[in-house]
N, C-alpha and C positions, 0 to 999 in steps of 0.2 A: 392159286396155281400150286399146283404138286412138283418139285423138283427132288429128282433123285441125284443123288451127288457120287461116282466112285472113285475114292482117293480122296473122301477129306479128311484124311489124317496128317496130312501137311499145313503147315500155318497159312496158306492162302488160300486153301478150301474148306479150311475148317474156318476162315473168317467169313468166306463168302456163304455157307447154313447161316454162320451167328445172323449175319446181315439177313440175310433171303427168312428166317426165321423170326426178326424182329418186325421185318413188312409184313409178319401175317402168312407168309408161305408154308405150306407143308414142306418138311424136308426128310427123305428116309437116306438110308448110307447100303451102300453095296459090300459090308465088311460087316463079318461076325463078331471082330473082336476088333479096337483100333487102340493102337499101344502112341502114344506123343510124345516127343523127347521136348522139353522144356530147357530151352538156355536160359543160363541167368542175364545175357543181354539180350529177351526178348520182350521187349516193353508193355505186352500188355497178356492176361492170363488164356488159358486154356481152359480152365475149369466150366467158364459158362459153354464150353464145346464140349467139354466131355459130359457132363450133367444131362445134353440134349441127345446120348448115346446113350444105347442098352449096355455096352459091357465094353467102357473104356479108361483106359489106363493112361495115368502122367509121369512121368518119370524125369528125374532134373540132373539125371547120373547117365551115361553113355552105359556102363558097367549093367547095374541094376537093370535099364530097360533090356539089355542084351542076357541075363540072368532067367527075366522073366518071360521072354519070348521061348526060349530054350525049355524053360522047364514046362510050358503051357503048349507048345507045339505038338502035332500029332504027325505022324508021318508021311498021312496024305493031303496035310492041310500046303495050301499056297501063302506064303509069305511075301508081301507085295512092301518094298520102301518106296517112299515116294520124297524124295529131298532135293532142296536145292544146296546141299551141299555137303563136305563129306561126312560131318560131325564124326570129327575123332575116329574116321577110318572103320566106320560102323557095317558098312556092306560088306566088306572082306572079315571082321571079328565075328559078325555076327553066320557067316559061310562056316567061320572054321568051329567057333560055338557048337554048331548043329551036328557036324560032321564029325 
């Protein structure tokens, strides 16, 4: 089976490729570029998620990910977060970042 996934760059989509990838499934991503904010209370890694991506990024710093969104951005590209929650107020820093 082929599943396309858009938005796994959340820890629940990007666990549900690892999964659907371990069965054997095809998985591609609807994202050029997928940036991951890594907590340190998040108990298991990202890395085996970013590895199964062409061009993605981990970051374990609110700062840093928001640095390199900024400087890697183009003017007509779309910037998509997907979070279940605020991490350090990231949607409004990273609005005033750009702007």
């Amino acid at each position: 089976m082929h599943i396309h996934i858009l938005g796994i760059c959340g820890t629940f989509m990007a666990g549900i490729a690892v999964l659907a990838k371990q069965q054997g499934h095809t998985v591609t991503e609807g994202a050029d570029v997928v940036v991951f904010y890594q907590p340190e209370a998040l108990n298991w890694s990202l890395d085996q998620v970013a590895k199964s991506l062409q061009n993605a990024w981990i970051f374990n710093q609110i700062d840093a990910l928001i640095q390199h969104v900024v400087a890697s951005a183009n003017s007509n590209d779309h910037i998509l977060i997907m979070s279940n929650g605020s991490f350090e107020n990231i949607h409004a820093r990273l609005l005033t970042a750009l702007t």
